[in-house]
N, C-alpha and C positions, 0 to 999 in steps of 0.2 A: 541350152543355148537358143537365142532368140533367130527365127527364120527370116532375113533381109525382109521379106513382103509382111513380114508379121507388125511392123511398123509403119510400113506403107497402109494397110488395112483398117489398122489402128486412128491412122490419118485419115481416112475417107469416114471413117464412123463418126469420130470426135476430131473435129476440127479445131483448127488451132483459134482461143476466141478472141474476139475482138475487143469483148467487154465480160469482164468478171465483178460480178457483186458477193461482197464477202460480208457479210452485218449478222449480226445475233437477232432476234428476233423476239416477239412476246405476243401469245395467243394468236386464236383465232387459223383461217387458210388465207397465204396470199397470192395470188393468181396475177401470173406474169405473161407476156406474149414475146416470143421473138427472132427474127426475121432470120433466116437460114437456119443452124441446129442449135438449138437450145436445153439443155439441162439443167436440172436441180439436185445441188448432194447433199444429206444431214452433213453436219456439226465439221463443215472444210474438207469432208473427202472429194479429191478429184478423182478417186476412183467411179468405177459405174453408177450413175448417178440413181437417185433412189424414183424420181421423176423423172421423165424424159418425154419429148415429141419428135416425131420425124423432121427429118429438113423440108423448112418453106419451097411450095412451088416457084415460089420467083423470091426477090428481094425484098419486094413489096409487102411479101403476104406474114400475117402475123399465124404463127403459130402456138396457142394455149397451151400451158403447163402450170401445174399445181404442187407447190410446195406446202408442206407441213410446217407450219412455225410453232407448232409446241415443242420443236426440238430446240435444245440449243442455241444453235447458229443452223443458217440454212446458206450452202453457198450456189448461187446462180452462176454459169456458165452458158455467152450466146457466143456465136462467130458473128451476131450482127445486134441493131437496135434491138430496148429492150424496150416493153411498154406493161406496167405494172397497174394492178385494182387490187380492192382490198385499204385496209388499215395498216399501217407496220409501223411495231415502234421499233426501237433499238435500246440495250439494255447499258451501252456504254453512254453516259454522259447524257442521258435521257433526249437523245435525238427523235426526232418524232417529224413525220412524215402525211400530216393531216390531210392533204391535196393528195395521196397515192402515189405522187412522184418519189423518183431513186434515182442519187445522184451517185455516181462513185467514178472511179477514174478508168479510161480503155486499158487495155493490160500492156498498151506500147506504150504507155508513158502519156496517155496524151491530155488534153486541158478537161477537168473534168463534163460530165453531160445530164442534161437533165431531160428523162421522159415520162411520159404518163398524165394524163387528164386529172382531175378530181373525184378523188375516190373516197375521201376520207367522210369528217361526220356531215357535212353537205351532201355530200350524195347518200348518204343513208336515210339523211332527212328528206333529199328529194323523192328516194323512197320510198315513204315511208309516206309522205305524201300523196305518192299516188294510191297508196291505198286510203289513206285518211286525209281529209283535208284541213284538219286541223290539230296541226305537228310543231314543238316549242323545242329549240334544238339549248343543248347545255354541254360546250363546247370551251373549255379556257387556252385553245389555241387563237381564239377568236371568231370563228364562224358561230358565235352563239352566244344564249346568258353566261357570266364567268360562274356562275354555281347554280347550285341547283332553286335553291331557293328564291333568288330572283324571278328565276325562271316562270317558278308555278306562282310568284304574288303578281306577274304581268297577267295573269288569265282571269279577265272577269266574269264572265259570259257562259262559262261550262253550264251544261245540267244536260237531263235527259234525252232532248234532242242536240244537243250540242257538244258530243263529249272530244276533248282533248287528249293527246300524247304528247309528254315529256319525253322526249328522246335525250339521254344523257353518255353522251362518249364518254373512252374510254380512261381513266383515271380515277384517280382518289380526290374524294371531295368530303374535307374538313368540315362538316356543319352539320346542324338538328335539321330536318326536315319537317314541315308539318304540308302533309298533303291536304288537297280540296277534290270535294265531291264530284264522282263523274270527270277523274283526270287518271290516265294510265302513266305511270313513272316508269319508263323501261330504260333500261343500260345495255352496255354490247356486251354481256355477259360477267355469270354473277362470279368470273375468275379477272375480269378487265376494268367494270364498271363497280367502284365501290364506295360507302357513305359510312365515314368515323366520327364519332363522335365519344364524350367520358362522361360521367354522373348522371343524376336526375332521375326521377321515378317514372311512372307510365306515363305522365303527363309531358312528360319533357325528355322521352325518349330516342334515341337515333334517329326513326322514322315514326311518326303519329301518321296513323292512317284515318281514312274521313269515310262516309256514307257514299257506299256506290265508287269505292275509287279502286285503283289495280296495282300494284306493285312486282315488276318480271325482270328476271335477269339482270340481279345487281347482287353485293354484297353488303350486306349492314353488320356494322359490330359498335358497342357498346366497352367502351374499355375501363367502366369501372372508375374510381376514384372517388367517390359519395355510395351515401347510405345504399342506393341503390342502383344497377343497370340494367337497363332496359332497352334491347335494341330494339325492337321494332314491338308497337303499341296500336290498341284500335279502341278508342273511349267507347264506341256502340256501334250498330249496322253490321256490316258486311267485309269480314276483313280477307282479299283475295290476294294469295301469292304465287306466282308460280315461278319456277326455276329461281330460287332465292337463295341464300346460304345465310343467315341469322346467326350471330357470336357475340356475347354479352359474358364477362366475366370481369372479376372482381372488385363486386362491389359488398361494401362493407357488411350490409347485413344482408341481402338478397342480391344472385344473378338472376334475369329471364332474358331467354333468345326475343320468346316471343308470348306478347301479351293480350288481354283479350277480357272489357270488362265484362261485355253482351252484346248478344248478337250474335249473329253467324259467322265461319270458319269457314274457309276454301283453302287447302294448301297443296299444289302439283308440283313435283319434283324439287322440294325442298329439303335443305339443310339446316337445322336447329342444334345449337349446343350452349349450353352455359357452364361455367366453370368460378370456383371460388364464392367465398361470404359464407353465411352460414346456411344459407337453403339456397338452393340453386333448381329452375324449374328449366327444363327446354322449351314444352309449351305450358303458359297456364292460362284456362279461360273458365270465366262465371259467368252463372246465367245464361249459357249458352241457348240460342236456338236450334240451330242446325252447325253441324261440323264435320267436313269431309275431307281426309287424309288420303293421299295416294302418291304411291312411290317419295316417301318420307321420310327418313330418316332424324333421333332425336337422341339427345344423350347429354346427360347431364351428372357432375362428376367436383373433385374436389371441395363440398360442402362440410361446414363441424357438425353440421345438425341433422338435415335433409337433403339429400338429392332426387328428384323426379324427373322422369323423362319426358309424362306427360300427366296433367292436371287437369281432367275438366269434368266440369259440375254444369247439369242441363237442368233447363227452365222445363216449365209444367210444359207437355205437347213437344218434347224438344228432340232430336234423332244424333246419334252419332255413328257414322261411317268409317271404318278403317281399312284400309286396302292395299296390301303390300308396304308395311311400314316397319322398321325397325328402333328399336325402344331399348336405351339404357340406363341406370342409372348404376352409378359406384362411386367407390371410395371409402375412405374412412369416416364417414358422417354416422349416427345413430340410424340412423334410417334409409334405407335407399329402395325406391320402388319404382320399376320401369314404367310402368300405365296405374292411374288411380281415375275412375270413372266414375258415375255416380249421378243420379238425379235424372236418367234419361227415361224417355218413353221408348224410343225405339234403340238399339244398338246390334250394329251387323258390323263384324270383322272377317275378311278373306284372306288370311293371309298377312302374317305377321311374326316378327324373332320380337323377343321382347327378355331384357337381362338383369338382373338386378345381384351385385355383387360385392361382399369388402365389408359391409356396415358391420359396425361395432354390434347392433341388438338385434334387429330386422334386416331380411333381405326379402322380399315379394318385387316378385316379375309381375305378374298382372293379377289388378283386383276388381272388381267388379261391385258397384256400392247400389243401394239400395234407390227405385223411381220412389216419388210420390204418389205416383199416380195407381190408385187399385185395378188390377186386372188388366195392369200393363202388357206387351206384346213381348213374350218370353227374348232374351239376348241369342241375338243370331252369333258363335263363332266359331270358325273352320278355319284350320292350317293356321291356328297356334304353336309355337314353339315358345314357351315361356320355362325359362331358366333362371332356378335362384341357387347361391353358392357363400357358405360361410356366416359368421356372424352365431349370434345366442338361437335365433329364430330365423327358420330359412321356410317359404311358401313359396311354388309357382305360381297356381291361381289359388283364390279366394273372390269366394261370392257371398250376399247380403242380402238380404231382403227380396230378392227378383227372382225369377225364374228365368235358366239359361239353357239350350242347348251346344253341350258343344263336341263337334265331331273331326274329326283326322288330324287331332292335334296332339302333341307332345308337352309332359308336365312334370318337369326335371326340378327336384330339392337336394341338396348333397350339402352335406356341411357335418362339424361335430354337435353339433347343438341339436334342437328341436326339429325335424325336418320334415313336412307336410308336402304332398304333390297337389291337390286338391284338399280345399279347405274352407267348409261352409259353414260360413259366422250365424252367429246368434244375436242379432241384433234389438231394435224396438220391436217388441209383441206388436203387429199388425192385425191379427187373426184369418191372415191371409194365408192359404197352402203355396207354397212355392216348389215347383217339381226343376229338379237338376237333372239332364239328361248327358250320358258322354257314352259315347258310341265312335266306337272304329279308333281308338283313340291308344296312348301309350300315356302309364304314369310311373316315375322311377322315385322314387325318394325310401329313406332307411329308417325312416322314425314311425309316419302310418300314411300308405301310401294315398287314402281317402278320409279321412275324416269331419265328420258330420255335430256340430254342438247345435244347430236350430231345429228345434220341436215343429216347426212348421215348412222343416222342408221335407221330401221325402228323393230320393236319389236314389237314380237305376243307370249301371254300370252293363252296356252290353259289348258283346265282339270286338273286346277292350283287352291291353297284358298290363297287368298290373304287377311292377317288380319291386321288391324291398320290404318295407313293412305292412303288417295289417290292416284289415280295412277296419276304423274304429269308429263308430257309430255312439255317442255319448247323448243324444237326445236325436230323437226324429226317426229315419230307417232309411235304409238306405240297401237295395236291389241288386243281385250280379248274375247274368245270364250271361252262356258264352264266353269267358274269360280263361284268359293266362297268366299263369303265376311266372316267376322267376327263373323257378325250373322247368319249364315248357309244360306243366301240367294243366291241364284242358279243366275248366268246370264247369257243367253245364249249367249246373244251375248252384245259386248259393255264391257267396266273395272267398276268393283263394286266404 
């Protein structure tokens, strides 16, 4: 039973309010003020609010509180005015709120109210402003170009002393993009801010990127319906993304998230995926110069033929970076391989899952293809985890022509078929020696856990467990100090 003052208390904590805002919500924080006690509950509880601020000093005084709008619905309770910043949409009836104001009715019934300054894509731009002075807003509530594309053909003037920001709120916007050099394209984020587009090859992809230009926190997809899809493209230069999500599927003979004839690669906290056609790439680049992955994620899935995670072939002198990135590919295609690399002069990996699984013939997690260049800079990789599973032929790694180190990584084959943990090709006679090193290292597969076919490499296996099958040496020779077999037996020297 409830204690008479147990109600009275109740009332001095939560007061009885004056204005209740009840609205569903989408992305982003929206930061409210309001004058005596104010709260915030997820998805309409009036229970104890999940937000909350002490009661205002006076009437006057606004007091901040911050809602979560990935929830659901967020329901606002003040006992007084309320005064809101931020963006808010609403999911009923696509109500939208571009100025930051929130109208809704007092809980006594009374005529509705409207509070709040300008918060919406004007004030982001005024923002955005004050850090840069030359800011193009792309806004279809009207505070701006109604697409994107108008946007960036008003800009004549960009270049290296002069670079521009596209700022594009938040919506969906039907159209091909083709960026210009030395222009930043950013959105309010790559769950708000998004660019769809169907058909066309690289040329005429969702986003075509330009020399020197940026592309942050948007979403592009590619949905397919011609030969090919291709969300996001860079004919040459410098193709830079960061916080992006790239999705291109079905298209009739080829999907690519993301494309890339020549030139350099920058991609920070992005999302790559393609799905359907008969080869599907997440990333694919040629020619590459330089290429640097971090906090990446790629996967590519549903192909008849191929699927790849990641595709790139580097020019003479050319480097590639991987660093905390993860790599799938599967399905039912003939082939599926999580990373295929090839043609670089330098490559260093820190850190990476990498999966390749499903394929009718082949399954290879990562492979590692042969430079041009003689007396190349041995392949840096550490904290691989490369997993292949199923299929006639299942490889984790597989290396080529180069010389690689690779240390405190895991190299998982399971399947009924042919199944290699490490797997060193025998490629074009170079008459070059290429040495394999794997140290500190775990290899599981059932078929041979090492296997060597290249006369010209030589392979040493140290303070490594080697679990499943034999280590098979068919041309070349290959070294085992300090290792463990299956059964925990220790050998110092010689492959378990």
């Amino acid at each position: 039973m409830k204690h008479p003052d147990d109600e009275q208390r109740l009332a001095r904590r939560w007061p009885v309010a004056a204005v209740v805002l009840f609205f569903p919500l989408v992305g982003g924080l929206v930061a409210l003020s309001g004058t005596g006690s104010t709260q915030a509950a997820q998805s309409g509880s009036l229970a104890r609010a999940a937000a909350s601020a002490p009661p205002a000093a006076s009437a006057h005084d606004l007091v901040p509180i911050t809602a979560d709008a990935t929830a659901e619905s967020v329901q606002i309770v003040s006992s007084g005015g309320l005064k809101a910043s931020g963006v808010i949409e609403s999911t009923f009836g696509g109500f939208r709120f571009p100025d930051g104001s929130v109208q809704t009715t007092a809980a006594s019934g009374g005529a509705p109210i409207t509070t709040g300054p300008d918060r919406g894509a004007g004030a982001v731009a005024a923002k955005l402003r004050s850090l840069h002075p030359n800011v193009v807003v792309v806004d279809k509530a009207g505070t701006g170009y109604p697409s994107i594309t108008s946007a960036i053909e008003s800009i004549s003037d960009a270049g290296p002393a002069k670079q521009y920001v596209v700022y594009v709120a938040p919506g969906t916007y039907r159209e091909q993009v083709r960026m210009k050099p030395h222009v930043v394209l950013e959105g309010a984020g790559e769950h708000r801010t998004k660019i769809v587009s169907s058909g066309g090859g690289t040329g005429s992809a969702t986003v075509v990127g330009a020399v020197n230009a940026t592309l942050r926190r948007v979403s592009v997809e590619n949905t397919g319906g011609g030969d090919m899809a291709v969300a996001i493209s860079s004919p040459a230069g410098r193709l830079s993304l960061s916080s992006v999500r790239a999705w291109a599927h079905d298209g009739a003979r080829s999907s690519i998230a993301i494309a890339q004839v020549a030139g350099s690669m920058d991609l920070r906290d992005v999302t790559a995926e393609a799905s359907g056609g008969e080869e599907t790439f997440a990333v694919r680049s040629e020619e590459a110069t330089t290429i640097s992955l971090s906090r990446v994620s790629l996967r590519a899935t549903g192909a008849t033929r191929q699927n790849v995670g990641l595709s790139a072939a580097g020019a003479a002198g050319s480097k590639l970076e991987l660093t905390d990135v993860d790599l799938e590919a599967s399905g039912a295609a003939r082939f599926n391989t999580g990373a295929l690399c090839e043609g670089f002069s330098e490559l260093f990996l820190d850190g990476a899952r990498s999966r390749a699984a499903s394929a009718a013939v082949i399954n290879e997690a990562f492979s590692i293809g042969p430079t041009t260049e003689p007396g190349a800079t041995p392949a840096r990789i550490m904290g691989l985890w490369a997993t292949a599973t199923g299929g006639e032929v299942t490889r984790g790694l597989s290396v080529e022509g180069r010389s690689v180190t690779v240390r405190s990584s895991n190299l998982v084959s399971e399947g009924t078929g042919n199944t290699t943990g490490l797997w060193v090709r025998n490629g074009i006679a170079t008459g070059e020696e290429h040495a394999i090193r794997l140290l500190g290292s775990t290899v599981v597969a059932g078929g041979q856990t090492v296997w060597s076919e290249s006369p010209e490499a030589s392979v040493a296996i140290g303070h490594s467990t080697l679990e499943g099958g034999p280590v098979l040496a068919d041309r070349g020779e290959i070294n085992c100090a300090a290792t463990i077999d299956e059964e925990w037996g220790f050998h110092a020297e010689g492959c378990p």
